[in-house]
C-alpha positions, -999 to 999 in steps of 0.1 A, spaced: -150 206 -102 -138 195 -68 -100 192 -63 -100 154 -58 -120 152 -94 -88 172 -109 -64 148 -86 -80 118 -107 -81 131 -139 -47 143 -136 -33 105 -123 -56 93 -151 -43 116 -180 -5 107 -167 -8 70 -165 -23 69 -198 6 83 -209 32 69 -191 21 40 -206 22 48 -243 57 63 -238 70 30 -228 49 15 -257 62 43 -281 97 39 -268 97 0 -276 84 4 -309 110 32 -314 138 7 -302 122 -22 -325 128 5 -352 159 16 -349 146 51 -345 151 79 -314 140 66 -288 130 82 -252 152 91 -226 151 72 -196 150 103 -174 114 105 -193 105 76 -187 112 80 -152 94 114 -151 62 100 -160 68 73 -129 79 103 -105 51 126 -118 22 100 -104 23 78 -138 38 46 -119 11 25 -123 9 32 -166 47 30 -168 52 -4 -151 19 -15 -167 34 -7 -199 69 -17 -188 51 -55 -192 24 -53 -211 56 -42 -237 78 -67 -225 102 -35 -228 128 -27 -203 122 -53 -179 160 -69 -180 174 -36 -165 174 -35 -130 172 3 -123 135 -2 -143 122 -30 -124 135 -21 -89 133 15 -97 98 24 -109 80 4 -79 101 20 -53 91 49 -64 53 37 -65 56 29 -38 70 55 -20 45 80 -34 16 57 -18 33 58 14 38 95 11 0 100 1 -12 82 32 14 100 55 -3 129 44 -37 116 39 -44 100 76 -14 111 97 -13 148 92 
């Protein structure tokens, strides 16, 4: 296995989860059970999840009133795509 097939499966395998965790945490909240830290939440976005955590940010409907989630998470998207092609094409 090549290291860009364990790059893809890895961004797969986080997504996927950064996704549920927002769905878990909403169901959590709608429950009135624990719910997830946000520093998780934002750990699945700063881990290479960003595209499953805002995905599930709406697809939840579930933090998108707070500002720090919907400014936050795509700067940091977006910030890791810009860092990827820094080092991708530049270097």
């Amino acid at each position: 296995m090549s290291l860009v097939q364990i790059v893809v499966i890895y961004l797969i395998i986080i997504n996927i989860l950064g996704f549920f965790a927002m769905g878990l945490d909403k169901h959590q909240a709608k429950m009135g059970n624990r719910r997830i830290p946000e520093n998780t939440l934002f750990g699945f976005t700063l881990l290479g999840g960003g595209i499953g955590t805002i995905t599930g940010m709406y697809v939840f409907r579930h933090k998108t009133k707070k500002l720090k989630f919907k400014i936050g998470m795509p700067l940091i998207l977006i910030l890791e795509i810009l860092i990827f092609i820094y080092f991708k094409y530049i270097i």
